[in-house]
MARKETI-657297 format. One line per field, with one value per atom (N, C-alpha, C): x, y, z; residue number from 0; atom name. Coordinates in Angstrom, 1 decimal. Layout:
<nodes>
x c(X | ...)
y c(Y | ...)
z c(Z | ...)
nr c(NUM | ...)
atom c(CA | ...)
</nodes>
This chain:
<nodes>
x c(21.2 | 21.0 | 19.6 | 19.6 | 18.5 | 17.9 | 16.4 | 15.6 | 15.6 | 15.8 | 15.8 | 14.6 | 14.5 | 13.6 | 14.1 | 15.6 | 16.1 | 17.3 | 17.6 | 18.1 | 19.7 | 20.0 | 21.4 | 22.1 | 20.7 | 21.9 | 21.3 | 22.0 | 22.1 | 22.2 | 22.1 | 22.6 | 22.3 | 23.2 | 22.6 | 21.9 | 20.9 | 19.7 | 20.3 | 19.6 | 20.2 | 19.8 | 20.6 | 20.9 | 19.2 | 18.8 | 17.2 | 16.2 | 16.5 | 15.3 | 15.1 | 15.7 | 15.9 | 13.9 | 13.9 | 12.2 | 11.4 | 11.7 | 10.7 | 11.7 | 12.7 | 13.3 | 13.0 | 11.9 | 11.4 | 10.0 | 9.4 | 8.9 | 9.3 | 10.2 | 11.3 | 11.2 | 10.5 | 10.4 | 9.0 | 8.9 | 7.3 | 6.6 | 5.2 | 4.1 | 2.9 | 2.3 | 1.4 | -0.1 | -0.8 | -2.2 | -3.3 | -4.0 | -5.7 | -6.5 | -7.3 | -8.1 | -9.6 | -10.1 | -11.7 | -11.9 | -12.8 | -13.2 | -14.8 | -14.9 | -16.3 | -16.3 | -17.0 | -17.5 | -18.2 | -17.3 | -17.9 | -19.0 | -19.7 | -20.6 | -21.9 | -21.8 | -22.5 | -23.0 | -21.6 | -21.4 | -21.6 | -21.1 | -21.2 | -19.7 | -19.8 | -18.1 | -18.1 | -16.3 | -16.0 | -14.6 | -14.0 | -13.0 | -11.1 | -10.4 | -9.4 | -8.2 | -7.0 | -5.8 | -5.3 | -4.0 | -3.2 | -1.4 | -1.0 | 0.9 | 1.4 | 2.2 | 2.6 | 4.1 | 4.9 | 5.9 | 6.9 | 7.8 | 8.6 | 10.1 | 10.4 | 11.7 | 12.8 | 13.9 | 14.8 | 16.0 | 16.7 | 18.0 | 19.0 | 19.3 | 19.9 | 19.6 | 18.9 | 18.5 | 17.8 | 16.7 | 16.4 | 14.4 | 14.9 | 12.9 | 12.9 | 11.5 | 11.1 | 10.1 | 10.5 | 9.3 | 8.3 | 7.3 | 6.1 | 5.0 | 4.8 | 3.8 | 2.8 | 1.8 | 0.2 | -0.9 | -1.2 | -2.1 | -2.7 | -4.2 | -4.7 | -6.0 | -6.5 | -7.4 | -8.8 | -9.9 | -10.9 | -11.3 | -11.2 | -11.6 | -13.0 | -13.3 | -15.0 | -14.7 | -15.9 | -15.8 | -14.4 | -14.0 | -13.1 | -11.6 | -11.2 | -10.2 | -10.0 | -10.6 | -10.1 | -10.8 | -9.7 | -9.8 | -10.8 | -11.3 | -12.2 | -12.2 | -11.2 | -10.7 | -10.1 | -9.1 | -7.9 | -8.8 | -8.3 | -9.1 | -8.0 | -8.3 | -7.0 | -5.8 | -5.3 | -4.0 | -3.5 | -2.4 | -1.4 | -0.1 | 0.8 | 1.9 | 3.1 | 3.8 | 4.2 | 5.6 | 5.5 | 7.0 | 7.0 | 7.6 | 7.6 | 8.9 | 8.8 | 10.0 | 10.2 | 11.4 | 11.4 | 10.9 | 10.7 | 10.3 | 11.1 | 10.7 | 11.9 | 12.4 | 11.5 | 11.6 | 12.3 | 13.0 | 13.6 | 12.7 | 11.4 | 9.9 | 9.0 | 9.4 | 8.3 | 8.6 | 7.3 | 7.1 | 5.7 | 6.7 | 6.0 | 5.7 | 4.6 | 4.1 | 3.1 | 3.5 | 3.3 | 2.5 | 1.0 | 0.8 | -0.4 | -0.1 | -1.2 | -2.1 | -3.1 | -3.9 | -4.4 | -4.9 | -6.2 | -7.5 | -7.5 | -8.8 | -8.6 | -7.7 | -7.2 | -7.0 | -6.6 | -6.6 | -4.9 | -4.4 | -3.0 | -3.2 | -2.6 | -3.0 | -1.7 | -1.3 | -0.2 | -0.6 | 0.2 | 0.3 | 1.1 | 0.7 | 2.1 | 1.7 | 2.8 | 2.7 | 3.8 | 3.9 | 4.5 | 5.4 | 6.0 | 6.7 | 6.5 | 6.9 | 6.5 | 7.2 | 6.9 | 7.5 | 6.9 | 7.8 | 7.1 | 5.5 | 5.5 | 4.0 | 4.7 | 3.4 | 3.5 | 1.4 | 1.9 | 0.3 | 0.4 | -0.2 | -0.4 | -2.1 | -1.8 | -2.9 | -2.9 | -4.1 | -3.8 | -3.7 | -2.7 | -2.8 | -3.6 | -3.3 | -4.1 | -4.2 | -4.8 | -5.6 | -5.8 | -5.5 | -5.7 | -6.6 | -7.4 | -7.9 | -8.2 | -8.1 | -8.9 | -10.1 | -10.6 | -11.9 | -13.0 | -12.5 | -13.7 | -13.2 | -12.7 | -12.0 | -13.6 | -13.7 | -14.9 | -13.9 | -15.0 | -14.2 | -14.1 | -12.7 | -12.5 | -12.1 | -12.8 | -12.2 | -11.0 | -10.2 | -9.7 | -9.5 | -7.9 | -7.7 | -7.0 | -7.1 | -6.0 | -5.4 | -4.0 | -3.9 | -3.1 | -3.4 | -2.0 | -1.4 | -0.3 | 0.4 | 1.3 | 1.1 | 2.0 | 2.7 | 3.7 | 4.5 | 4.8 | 4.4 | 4.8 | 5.3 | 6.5 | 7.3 | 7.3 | 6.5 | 6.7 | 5.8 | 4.7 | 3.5 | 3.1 | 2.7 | 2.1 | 1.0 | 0.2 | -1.1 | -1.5 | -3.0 | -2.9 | -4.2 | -5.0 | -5.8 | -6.0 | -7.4 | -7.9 | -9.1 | -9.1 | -10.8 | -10.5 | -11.7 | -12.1 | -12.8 | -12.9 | -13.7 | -14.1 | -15.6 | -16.4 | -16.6 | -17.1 | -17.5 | -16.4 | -17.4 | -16.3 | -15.8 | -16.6 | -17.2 | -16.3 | -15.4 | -14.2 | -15.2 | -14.8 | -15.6 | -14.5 | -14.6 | -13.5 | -13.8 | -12.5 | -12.7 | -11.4 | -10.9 | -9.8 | -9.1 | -8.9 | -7.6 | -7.5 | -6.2 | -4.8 | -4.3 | -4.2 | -2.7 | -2.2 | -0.9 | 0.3 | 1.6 | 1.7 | 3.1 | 4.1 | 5.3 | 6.3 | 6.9 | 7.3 | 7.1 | 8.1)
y c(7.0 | 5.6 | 5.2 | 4.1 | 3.2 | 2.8 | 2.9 | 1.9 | -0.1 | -0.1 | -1.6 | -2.5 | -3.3 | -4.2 | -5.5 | -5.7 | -6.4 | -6.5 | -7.0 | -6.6 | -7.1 | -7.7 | -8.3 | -7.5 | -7.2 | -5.8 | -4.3 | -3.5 | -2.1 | -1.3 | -0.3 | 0.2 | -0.9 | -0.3 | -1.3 | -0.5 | -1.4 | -0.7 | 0.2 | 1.4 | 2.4 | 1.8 | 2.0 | 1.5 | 1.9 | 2.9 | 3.1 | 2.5 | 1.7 | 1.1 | -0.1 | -1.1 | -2.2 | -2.6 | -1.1 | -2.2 | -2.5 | -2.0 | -2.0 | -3.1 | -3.6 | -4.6 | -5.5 | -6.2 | -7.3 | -6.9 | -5.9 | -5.2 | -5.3 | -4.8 | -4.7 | -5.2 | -5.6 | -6.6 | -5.9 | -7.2 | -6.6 | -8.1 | -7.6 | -8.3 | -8.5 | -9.7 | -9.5 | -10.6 | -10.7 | -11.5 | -10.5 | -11.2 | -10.8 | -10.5 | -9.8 | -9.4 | -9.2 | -8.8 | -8.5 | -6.9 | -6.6 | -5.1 | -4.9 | -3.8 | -3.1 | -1.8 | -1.3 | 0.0 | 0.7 | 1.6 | 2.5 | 3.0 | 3.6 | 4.5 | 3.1 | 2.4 | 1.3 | 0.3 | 0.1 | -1.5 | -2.7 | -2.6 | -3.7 | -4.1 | -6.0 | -6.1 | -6.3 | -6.4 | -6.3 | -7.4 | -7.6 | -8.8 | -7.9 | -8.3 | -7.6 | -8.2 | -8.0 | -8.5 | -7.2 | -7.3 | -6.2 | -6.8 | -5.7 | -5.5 | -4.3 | -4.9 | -3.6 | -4.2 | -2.5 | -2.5 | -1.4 | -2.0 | -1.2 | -1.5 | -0.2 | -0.5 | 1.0 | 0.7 | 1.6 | 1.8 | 3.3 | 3.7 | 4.2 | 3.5 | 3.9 | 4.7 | 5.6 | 6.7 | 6.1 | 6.8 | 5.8 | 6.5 | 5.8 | 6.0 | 4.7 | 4.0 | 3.0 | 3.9 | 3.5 | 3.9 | 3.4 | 3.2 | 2.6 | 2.9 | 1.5 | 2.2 | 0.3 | 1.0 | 0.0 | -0.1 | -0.6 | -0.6 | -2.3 | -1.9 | -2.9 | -2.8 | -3.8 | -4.1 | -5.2 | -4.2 | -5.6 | -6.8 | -8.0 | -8.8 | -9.7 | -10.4 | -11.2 | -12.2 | -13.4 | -14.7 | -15.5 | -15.4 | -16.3 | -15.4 | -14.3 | -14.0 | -13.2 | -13.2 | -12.5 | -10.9 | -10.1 | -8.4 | -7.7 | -7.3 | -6.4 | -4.6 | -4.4 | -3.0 | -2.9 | -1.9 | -1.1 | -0.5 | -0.6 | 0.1 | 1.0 | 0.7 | 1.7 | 1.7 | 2.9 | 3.0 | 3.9 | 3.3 | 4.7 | 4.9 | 5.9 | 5.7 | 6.8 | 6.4 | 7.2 | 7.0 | 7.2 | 6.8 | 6.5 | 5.0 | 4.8 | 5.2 | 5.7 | 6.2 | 6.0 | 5.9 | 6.0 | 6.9 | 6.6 | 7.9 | 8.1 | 8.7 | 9.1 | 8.4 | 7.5 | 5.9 | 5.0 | 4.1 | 2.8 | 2.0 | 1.8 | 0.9 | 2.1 | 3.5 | 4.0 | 4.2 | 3.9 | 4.3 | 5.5 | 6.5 | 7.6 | 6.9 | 7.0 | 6.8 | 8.2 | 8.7 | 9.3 | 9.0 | 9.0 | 8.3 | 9.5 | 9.2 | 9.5 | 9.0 | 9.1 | 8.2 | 8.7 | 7.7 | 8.7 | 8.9 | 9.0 | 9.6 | 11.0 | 11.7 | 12.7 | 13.4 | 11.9 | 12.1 | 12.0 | 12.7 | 12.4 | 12.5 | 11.2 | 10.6 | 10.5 | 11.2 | 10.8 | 10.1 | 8.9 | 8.0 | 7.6 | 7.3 | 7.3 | 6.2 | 5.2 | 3.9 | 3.6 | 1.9 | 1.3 | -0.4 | -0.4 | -1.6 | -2.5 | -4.0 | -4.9 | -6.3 | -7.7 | -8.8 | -8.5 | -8.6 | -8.5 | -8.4 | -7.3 | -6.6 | -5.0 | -4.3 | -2.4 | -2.2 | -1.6 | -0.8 | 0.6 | 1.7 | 2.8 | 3.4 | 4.6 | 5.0 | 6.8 | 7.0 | 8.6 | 9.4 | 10.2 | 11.6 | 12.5 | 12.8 | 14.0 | 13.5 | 13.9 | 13.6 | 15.3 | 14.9 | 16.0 | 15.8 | 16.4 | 16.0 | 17.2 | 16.6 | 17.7 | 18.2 | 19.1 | 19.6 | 18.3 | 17.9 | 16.8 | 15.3 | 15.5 | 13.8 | 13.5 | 12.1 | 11.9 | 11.9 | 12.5 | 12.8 | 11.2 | 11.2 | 10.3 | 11.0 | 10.7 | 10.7 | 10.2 | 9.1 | 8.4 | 7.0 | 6.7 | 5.1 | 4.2 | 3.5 | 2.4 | 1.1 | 0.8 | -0.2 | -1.0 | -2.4 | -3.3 | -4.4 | -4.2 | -5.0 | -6.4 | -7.3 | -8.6 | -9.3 | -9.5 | -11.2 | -12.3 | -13.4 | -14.5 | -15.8 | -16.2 | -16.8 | -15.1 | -15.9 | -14.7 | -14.0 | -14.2 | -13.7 | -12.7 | -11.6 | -10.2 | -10.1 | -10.4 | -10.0 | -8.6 | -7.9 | -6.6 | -6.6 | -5.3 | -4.6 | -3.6 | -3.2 | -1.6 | -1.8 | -0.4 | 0.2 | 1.0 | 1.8 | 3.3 | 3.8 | 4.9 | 6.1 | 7.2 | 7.2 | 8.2 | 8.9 | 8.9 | 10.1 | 9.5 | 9.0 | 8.9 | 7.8 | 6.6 | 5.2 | 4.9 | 4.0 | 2.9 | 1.8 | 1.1 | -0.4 | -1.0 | -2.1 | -3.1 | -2.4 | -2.4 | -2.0 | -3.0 | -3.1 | -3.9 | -5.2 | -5.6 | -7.1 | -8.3 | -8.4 | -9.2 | -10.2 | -10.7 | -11.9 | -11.8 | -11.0 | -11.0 | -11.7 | -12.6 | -13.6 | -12.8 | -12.6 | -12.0 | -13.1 | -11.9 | -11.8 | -12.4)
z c(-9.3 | -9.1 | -9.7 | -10.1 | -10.3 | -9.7 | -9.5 | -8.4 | -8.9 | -7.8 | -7.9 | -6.6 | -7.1 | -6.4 | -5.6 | -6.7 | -5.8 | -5.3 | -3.9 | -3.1 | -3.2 | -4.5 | -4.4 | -5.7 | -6.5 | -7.1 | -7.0 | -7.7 | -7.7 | -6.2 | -6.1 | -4.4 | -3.3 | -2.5 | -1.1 | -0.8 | 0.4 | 1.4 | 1.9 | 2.4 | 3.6 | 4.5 | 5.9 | 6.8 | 7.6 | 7.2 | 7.8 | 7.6 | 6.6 | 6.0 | 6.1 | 7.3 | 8.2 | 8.6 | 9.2 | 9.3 | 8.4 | 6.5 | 5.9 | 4.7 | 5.4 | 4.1 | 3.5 | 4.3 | 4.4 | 3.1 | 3.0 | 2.0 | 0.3 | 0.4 | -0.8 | -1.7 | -3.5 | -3.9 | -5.3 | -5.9 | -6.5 | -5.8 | -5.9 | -5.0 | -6.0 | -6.1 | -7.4 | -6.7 | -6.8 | -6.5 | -6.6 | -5.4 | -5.5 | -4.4 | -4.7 | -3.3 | -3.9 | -2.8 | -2.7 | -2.1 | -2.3 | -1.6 | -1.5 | -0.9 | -0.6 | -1.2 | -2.2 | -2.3 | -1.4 | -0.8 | 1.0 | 0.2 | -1.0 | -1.5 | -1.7 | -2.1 | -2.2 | -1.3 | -1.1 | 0.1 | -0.8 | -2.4 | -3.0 | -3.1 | -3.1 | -3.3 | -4.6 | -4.7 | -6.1 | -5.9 | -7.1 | -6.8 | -7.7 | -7.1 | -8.2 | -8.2 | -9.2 | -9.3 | -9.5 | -8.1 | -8.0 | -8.4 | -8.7 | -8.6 | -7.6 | -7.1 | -5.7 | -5.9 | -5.9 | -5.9 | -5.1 | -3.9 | -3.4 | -3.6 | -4.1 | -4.6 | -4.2 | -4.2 | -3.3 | -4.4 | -3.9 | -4.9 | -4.2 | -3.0 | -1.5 | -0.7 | -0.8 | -0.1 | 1.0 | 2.0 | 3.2 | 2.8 | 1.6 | 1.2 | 0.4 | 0.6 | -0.3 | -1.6 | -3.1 | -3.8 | -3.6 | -3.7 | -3.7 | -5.1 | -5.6 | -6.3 | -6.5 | -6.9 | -6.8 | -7.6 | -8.6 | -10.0 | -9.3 | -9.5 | -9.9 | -10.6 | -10.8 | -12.0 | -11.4 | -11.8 | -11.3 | -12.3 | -11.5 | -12.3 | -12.1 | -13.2 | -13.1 | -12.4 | -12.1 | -11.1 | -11.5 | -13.3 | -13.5 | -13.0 | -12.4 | -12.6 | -13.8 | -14.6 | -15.9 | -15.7 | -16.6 | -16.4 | -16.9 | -16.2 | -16.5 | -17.1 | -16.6 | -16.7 | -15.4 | -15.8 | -14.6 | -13.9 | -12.4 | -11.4 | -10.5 | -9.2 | -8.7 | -9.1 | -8.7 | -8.8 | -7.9 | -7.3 | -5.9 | -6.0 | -6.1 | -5.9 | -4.5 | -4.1 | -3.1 | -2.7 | -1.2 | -0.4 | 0.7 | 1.3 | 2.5 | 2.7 | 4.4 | 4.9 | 6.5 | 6.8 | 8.3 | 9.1 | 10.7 | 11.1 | 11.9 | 13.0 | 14.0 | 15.0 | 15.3 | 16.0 | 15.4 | 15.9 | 14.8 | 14.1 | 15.0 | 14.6 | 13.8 | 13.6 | 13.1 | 11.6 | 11.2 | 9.9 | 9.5 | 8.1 | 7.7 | 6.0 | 5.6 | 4.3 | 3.8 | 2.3 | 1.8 | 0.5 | 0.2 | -1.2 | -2.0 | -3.3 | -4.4 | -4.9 | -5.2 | -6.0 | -7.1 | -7.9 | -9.3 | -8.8 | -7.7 | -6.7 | -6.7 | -7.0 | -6.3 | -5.2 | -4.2 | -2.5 | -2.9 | -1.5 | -1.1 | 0.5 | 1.2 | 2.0 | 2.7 | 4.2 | 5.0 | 6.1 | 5.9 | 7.3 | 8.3 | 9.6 | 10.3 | 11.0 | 11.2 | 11.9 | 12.6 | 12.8 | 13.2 | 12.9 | 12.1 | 11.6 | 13.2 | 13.0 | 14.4 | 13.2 | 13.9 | 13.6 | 11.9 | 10.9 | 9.9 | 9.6 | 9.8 | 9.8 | 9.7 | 9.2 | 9.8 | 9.7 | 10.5 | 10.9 | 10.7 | 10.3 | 9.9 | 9.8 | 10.1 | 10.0 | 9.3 | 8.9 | 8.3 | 9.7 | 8.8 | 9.7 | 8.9 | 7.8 | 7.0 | 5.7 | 5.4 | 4.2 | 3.2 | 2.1 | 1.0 | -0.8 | -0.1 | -2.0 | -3.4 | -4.3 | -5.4 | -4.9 | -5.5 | -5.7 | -5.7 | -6.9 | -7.1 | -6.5 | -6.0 | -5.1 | -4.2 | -3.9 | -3.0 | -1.4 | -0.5 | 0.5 | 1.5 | 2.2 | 2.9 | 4.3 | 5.2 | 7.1 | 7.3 | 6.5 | 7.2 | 6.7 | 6.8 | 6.3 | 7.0 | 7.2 | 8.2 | 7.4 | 8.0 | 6.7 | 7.8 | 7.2 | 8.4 | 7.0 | 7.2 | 6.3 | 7.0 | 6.2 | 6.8 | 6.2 | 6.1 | 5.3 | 6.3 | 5.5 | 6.0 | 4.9 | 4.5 | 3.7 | 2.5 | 1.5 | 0.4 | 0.0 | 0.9 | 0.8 | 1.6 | 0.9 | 1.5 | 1.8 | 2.4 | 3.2 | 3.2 | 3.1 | 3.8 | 3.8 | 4.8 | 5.0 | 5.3 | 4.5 | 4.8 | 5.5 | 6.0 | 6.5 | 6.3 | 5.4 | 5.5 | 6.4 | 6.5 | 6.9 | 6.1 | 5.6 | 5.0 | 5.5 | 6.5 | 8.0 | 8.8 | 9.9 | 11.5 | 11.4 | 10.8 | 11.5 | 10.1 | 10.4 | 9.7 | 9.4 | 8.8 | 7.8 | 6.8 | 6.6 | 6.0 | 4.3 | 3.8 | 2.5 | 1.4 | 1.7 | 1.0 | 1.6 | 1.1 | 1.4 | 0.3 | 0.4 | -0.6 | -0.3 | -0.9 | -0.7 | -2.0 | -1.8 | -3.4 | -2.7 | -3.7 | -3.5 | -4.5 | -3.7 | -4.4 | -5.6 | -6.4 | -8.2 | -8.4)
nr c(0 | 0 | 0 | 1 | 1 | 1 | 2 | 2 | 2 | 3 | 3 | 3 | 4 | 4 | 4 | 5 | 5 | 5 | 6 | 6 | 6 | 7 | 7 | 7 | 8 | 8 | 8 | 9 | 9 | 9 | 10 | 10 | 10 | 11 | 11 | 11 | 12 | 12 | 12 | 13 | 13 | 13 | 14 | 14 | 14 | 15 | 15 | 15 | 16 | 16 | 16 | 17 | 17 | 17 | 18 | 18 | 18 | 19 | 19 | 19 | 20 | 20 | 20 | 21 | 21 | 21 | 22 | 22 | 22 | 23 | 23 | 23 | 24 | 24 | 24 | 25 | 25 | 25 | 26 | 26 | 26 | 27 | 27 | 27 | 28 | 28 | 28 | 29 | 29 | 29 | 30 | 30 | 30 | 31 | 31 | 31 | 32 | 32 | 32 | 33 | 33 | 33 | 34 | 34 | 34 | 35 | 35 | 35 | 36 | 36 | 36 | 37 | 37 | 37 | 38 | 38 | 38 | 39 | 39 | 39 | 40 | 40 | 40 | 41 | 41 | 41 | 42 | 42 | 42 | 43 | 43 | 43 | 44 | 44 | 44 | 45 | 45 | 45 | 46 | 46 | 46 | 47 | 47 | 47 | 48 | 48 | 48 | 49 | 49 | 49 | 50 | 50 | 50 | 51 | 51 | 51 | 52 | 52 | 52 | 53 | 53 | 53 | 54 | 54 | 54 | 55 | 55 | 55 | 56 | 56 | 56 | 57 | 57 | 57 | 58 | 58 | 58 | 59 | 59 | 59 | 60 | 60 | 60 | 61 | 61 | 61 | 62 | 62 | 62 | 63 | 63 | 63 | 64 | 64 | 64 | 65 | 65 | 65 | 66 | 66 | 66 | 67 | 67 | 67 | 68 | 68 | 68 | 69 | 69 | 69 | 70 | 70 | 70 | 71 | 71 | 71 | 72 | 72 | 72 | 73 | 73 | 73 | 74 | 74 | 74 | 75 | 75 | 75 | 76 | 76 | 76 | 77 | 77 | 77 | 78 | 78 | 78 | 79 | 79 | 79 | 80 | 80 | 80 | 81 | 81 | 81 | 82 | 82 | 82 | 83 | 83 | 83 | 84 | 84 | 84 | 85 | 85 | 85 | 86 | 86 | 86 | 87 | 87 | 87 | 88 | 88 | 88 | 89 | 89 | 89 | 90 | 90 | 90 | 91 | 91 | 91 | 92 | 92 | 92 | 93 | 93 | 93 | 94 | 94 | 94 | 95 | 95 | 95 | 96 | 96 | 96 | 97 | 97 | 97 | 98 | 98 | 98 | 99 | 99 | 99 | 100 | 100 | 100 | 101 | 101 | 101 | 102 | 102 | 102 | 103 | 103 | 103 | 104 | 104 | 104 | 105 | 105 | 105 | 106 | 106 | 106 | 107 | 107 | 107 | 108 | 108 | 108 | 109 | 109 | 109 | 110 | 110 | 110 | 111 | 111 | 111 | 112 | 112 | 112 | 113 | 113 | 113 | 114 | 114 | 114 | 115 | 115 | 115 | 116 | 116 | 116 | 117 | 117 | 117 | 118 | 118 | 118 | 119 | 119 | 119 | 120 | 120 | 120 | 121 | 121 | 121 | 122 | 122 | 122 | 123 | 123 | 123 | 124 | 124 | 124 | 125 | 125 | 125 | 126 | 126 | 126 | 127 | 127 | 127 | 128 | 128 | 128 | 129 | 129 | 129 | 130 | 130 | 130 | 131 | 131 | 131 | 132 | 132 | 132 | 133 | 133 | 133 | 134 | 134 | 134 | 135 | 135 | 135 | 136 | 136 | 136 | 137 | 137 | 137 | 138 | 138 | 138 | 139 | 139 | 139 | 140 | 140 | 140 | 141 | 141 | 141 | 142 | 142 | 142 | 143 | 143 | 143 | 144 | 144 | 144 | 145 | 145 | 145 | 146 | 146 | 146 | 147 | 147 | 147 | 148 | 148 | 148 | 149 | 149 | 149 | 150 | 150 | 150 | 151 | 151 | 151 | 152 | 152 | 152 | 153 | 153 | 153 | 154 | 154 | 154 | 155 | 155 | 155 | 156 | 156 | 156 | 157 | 157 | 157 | 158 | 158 | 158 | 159 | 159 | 159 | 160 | 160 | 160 | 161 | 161 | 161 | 162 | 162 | 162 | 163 | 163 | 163 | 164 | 164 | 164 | 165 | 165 | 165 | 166 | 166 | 166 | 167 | 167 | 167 | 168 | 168 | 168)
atom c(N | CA | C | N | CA | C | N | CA | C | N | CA | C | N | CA | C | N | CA | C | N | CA | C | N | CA | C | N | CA | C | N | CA | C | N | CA | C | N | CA | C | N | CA | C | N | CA | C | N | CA | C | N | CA | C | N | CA | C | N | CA | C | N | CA | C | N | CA | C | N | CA | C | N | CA | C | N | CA | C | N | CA | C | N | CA | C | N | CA | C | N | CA | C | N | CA | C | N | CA | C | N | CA | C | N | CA | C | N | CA | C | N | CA | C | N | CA | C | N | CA | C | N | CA | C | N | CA | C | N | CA | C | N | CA | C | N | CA | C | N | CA | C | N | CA | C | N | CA | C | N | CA | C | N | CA | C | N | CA | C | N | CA | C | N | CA | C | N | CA | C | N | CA | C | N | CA | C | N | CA | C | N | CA | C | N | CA | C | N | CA | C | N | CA | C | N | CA | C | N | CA | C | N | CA | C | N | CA | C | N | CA | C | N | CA | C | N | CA | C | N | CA | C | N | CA | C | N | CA | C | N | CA | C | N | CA | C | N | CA | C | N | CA | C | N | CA | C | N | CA | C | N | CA | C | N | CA | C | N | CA | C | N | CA | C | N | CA | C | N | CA | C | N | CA | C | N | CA | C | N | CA | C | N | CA | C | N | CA | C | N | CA | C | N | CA | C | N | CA | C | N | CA | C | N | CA | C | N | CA | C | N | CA | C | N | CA | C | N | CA | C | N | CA | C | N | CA | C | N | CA | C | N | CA | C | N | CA | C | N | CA | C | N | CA | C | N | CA | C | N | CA | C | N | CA | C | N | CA | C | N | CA | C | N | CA | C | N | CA | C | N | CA | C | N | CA | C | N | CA | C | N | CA | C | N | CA | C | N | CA | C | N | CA | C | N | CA | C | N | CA | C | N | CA | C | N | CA | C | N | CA | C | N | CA | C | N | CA | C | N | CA | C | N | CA | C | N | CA | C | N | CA | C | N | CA | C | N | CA | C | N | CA | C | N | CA | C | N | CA | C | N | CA | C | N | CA | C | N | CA | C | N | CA | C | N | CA | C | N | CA | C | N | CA | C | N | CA | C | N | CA | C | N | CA | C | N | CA | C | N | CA | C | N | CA | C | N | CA | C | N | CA | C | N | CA | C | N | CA | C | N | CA | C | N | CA | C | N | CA | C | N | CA | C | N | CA | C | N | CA | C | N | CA | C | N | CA | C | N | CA | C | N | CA | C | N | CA | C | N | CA | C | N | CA | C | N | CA | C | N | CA | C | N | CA | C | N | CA | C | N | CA | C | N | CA | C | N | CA | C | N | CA | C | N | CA | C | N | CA | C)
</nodes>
């Protein structure tokens, strides 16, 4: 099967993937961030895309790019890609991701009124990856618009690092 993004052709949803349907789609805008090694911000235009081939996993994948005061690109910046999946709860959700950081990051959460909250459980990096404690992420839609945020953890102590607004594509 084909991944598809949208929801009126190619497979139907699996029946598991009810709390994260509302996800489903590509997602495109902008956000701001903090460099945890710094603490300087930075501005960026992201694309986030989950997309499904019936099975009861969402693909996931996330490129963005920072940009200057006007919006315009600067160079590619992050990039992640993974799997959202159910957990063993009807409300719980398991996410799986990669990055060109060379972290691979498992998280385990909780879907709610369109929203999901997650947080890491373990964390894996390269050799030369910079080390992270820890990530938290809360995701939201409201009409067609996806909200999100992060805090990291370098050591113990969490601090705001990311947030979006991408209107579906």
């Amino acid at each position: 099967m084909t991944d598809t993004t949208d929801l009126r052709a190619g497979a139907a949803l699996h029946d598991a993937l009810l709390a994260l349907l509302p996800l489903v789609g590509t997602w495109a805008g902008s956000g701001a961030g903090v460099a945890p090694s710094s603490g300087e911000g930075f501005a960026f235009r992201q694309q986030v895309t989950f997309a499904h081939d019936g099975r009861p996993f969402l693909a996931y994948e996330s490129r963005a790019w920072l940009v200057d005061a006007d919006g315009n690109d600067i160079r590619p910046a992050f990039r992640e890609s993974g799997f959202w999946r159910p957990g063993a709860g009807p409300d719980d959700v398991e996410v799986v991701t990669s990055s060109i950081t060379g972290l691979t990051l498992q998280f385990v959460g909780a879907a709610g009124e369109q929203r999901w909250e997650i947080a890491t459980t373990s964390i894996v990096g390269t050799p030369t990856a910079k080390q992270v404690a820890g990530e938290r992420r809360l995701y939201a839609i409201s009409g067609d618009t996806l909200a999100y945020a992060t805090e990291l953890a370098v050591t113990d102590d969490y601090a705001p690092h990311l947030n979006a607004t991408l209107q579906r594509a």
